[in-house]
C-alpha positions in Angstrom: -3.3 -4.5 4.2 -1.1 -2.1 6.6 -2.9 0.6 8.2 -0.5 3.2 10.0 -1.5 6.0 12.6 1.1 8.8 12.5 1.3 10.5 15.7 1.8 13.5 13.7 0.5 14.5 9.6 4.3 15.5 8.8 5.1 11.8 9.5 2.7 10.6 6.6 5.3 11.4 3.8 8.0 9.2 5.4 5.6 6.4 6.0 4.3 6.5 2.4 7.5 6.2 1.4 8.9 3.4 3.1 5.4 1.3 1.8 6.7 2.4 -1.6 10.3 1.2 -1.1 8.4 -1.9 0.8 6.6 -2.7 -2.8 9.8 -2.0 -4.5 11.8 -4.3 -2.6 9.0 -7.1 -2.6 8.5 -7.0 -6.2 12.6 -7.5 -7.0 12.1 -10.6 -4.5 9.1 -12.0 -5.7 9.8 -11.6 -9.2 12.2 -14.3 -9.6 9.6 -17.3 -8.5 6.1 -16.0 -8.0 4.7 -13.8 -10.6 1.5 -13.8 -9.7 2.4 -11.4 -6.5 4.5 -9.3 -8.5 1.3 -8.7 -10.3 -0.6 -7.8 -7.3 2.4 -5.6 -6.2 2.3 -3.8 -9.4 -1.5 -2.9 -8.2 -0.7 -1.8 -5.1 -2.8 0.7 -3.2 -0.4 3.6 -1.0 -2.8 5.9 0.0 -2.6 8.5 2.8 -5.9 10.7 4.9 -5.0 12.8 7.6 -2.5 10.8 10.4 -3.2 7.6 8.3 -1.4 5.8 5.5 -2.5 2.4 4.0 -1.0 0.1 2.0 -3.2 -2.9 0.7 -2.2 -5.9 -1.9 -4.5 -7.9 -3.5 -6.3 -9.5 -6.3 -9.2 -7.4 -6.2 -8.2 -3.9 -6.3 -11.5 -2.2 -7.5 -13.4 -4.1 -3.7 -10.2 -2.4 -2.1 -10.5 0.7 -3.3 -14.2 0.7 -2.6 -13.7 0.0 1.1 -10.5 2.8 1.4 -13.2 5.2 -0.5 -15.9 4.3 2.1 -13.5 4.8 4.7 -12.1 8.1 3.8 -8.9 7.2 1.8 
């Protein structure tokens, strides 16, 4: 998981944007030899509150979620 602090909120856009070209990018690498992260790429969580913007990949998705919920995302 990546959890960015924007010095500004206009900033959030751009760095939701880069985490979405970052899973783009990671899946057209991965997917050649380790499908099992493409898969968790494909579930990836970009999700932005305020001056913050997170990006998490894993297995378990729904105890992610939960914690970005409890945590304001």
């Amino acid at each position: 998981a990546v959890v960015i602090k924007c010095s500004d909120s206009s900033y959030v856009s751009e760095v939701k944007g880069l985490f979405e070209t970052r899973v783009k990018k990671s899946v057209d690498l991965y997917s050649s030899y380790n499908a099992d992260e493409v898969k968790n790429l494909d579930n990836a969580i970009i999700k932005t509150s305020g001056n913050y913007a997170v990006l998490c990949v894993t297995n378990d998705t729904a105890a992610a979620e939960k914690v970005l919920k409890e945590a304001g995302f």
